[in-house]
N, C-alpha and C positions, 0 to 999 in steps of 0.2 A: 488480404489484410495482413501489414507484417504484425499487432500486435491486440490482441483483445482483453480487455480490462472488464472482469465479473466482480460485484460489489454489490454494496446499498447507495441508495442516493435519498437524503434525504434532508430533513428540518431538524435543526439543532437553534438548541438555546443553550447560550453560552455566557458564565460570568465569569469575570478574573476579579482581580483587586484594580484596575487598571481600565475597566468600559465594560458592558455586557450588548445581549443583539437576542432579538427573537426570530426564530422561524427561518434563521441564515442558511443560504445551503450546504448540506453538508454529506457525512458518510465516506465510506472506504474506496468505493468506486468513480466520487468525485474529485476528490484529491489526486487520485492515484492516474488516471483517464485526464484532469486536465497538465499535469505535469509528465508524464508520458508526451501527450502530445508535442510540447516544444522540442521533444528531440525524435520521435518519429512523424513520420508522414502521414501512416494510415496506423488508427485509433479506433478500436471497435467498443460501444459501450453493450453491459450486456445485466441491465437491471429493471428495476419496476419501483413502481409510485403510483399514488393515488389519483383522485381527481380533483385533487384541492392542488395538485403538483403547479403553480403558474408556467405560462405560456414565457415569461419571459426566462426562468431559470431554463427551456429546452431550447431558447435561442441561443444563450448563452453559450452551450456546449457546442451550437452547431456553427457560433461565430468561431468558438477557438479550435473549428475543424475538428471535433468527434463525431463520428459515425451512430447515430444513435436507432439505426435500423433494429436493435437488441433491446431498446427501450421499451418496456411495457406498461402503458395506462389503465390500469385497473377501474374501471368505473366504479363499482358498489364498495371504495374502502378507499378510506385514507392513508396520506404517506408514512413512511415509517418516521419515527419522530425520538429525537434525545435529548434530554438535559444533561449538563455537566459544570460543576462551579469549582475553580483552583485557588487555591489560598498563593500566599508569596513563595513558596516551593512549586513550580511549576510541575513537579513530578507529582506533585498530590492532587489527586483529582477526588470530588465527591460525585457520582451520578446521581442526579436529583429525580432523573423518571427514563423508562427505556420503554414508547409502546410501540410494538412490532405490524402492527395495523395490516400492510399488505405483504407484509413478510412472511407471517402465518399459512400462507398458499399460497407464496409463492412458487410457481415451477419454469424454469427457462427454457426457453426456445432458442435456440445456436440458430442466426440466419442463416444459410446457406452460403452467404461473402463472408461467412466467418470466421467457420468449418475450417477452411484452410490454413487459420492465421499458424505464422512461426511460433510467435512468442506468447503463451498463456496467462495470464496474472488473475490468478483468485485470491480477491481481497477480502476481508476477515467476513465469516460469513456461516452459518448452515453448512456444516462437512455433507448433507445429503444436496444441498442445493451443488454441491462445487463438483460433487458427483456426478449432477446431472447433467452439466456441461462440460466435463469429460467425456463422458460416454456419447457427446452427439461432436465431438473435435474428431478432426481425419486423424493427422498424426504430425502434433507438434512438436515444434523441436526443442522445445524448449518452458517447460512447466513451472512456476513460481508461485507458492502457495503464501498465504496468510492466516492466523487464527488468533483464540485469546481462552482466557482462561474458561472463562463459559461455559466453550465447547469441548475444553481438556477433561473438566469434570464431569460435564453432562452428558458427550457423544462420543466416550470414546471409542467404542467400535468401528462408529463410521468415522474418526477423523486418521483411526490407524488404513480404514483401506484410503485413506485421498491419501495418507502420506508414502502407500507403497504405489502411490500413482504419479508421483511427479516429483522433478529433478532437483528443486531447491526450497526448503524451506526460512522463512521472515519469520521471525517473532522476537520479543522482548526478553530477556535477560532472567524477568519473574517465569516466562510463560515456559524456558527454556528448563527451568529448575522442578517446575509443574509437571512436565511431560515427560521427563527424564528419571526426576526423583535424586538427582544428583545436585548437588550445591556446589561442586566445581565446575566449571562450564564447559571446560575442555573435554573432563568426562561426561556431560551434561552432552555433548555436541558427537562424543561418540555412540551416545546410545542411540541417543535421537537418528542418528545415521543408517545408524543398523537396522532401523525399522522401515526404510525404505528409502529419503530423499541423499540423495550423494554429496548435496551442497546445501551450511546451511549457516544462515549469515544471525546470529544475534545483535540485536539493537538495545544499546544501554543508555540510551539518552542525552543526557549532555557530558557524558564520558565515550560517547562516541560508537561506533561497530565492530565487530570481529565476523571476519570470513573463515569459513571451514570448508574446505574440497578434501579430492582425495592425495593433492599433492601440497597443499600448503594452507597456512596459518598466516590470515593477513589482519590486521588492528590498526583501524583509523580513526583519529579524534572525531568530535564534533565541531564542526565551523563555531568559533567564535562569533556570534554577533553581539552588538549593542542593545538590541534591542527584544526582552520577547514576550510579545502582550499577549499570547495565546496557544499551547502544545495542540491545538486540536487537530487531526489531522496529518503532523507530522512523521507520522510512520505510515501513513498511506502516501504521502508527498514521497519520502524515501523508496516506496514501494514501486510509486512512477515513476520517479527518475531510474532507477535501477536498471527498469525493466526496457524501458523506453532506451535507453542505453543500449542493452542487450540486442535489443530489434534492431539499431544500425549497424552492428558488430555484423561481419561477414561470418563468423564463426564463435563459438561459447569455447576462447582460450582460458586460462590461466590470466593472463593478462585483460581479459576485455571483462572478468569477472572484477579484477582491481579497477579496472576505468568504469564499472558500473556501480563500485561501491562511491565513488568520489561524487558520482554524480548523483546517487540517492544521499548522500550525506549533503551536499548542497540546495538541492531541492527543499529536504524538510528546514533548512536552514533559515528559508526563504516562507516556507507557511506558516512557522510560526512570529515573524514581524509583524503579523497584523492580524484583526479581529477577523475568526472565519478563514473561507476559502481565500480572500481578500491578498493574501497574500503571494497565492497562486496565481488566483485570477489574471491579475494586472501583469503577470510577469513576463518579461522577455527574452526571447534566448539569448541578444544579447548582453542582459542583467547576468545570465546564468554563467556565460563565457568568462565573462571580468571575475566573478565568484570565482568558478573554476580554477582560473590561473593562479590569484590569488590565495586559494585552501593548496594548491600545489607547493607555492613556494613555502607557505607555513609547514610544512610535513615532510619537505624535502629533508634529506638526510645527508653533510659533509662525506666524505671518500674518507673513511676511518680505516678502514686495509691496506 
């Protein structure tokens, strides 16, 4: 498997100023697993849902080629489920309900096709669950974490050992200020470092990302779009293109870490156009290519030396 994707999958209800949707699918592990996919090959999902989960949301994932061998049906408990309503700030979000349903006990099973994957992506999640599927991975090359404030105040114990566990961490810009205790980012990004992950990419929204490694300092806008009827999801979109990325790189350069930010900045570009995953879903790699060239030339920079 080059790339396995751990998350939630779940029911989201969803209002903007703009359309609302009930019961849409959603979660960290579905954004992240169907946008991965268009740039890797092998896609391992590695989550759980109830039995109210439809038949047709698991065809869905196995039309657009995810591996959902890691998928687990919980019979005695329903899916996990969120509300969220955004006024005309799409940065503002109210959560109207979070029930955790089979997330409660949840515990994962790593298939044994999975064990081996290269690339790791733990999408925001239970620092004990991300733990647990650490501990049954051989020895991947490549670890890329997720979290959110939640877990910063509630767990932090266990989210300091997932962070002395693995090579890169995602998070937002607040989550980054959270965790650090710093209000500069850059010393926000040094602490953060120090406590274990080597690389670690803050996400500011519609002001774009910044990459931190041990040799450089990289700062990329957010795609321009026309249109954006929905944030949901857009940092796990980012999370799978990233990563997904990554898994075709022959090796985690310098460079292929800059080619994996262009491509998670594209991706979320693209889930937030439309209501839900919807704007994942339907998309195509070569929707993503034309993107791609396109955020290139906007970012390109004249020969000033």
């Amino acid at each position: 498997m080059s790339l396995v994707a751990v998350g939630t999958v779940a029911f989201d209800v969803i209002e903007t100023p703009y359309d609302s949707a009930q019961d849409v699918l959603g979660g960290s592990a579905t954004y992240a697993a169907l946008t991965a996919r268009l740039l890797s090959r092998q896609v391992g999902l590695i989550a759980v849902v109830g039995h109210d989960f439809p038949d047709d949301y698991v065809r869905l994932f196995e039309r657009k080629g995810v591996d959902l061998a890691g998928l687990k049906i919980d019979p005695a408990r329903l899916t996990f489920a969120w509300g969220g309503r955004y006024g005309e700030d799409p940065n503002q979000r109210t959560t109207l309900f979070t029930d955790l349903n089979v997330l409660t006990t949840f515990n994962p099973v790593v298939p044994p096709a999975f064990r081996e994957s290269r690339i790791v992506l733990l999408g925001n999640l239970d620092p004990y669950v991300q733990l647990r599927v650490l501990d049954q991975m051989a020895h991947p090359e490549f670890t890329v974490c997720d979290t959110m404030n939640y877990w910063i105040a509630n767990t932090p114990a266990l989210l300091n050992d997932v962070l002395q566990r693995i090579d890169c961490l995602v998070i937002n810009d607040e989550e980054a200020r959270q965790l650090s205790g710093c209000q500069n980012l850059a010393d926000a990004a040094e602490v953060i470092k120090s406590r274990g992950p080597r690389i670690l990419v803050i996400k500011k929204g519609e002001h774009g990302a910044i990459l931190f490694d041990e040799t450089q300092v990289f700062l990329l806008p957010a795609f321009l779009t026309a249109s954006v009827q929905d944030p949901t999801g857009a940092g796990d979109a980012f999370l799978g293109g990233f990563c997904g990325q990554l898994a075709r790189e022959s090796a985690i350069t310098a460079g292929a870490l800059r080619r994996a930010m262009l491509y998670g900045t594209v991706m979320a570009s693209f889930a937030v156009e439309r209501l839900g995953p919807d704007g994942v879903v339907h998309l195509s790699l070569d929707a993503v290519v034309q993107r791609m060239r396109a955020f290139k030339r906007a970012v390109a920079w004249p020969d000033l030396c």
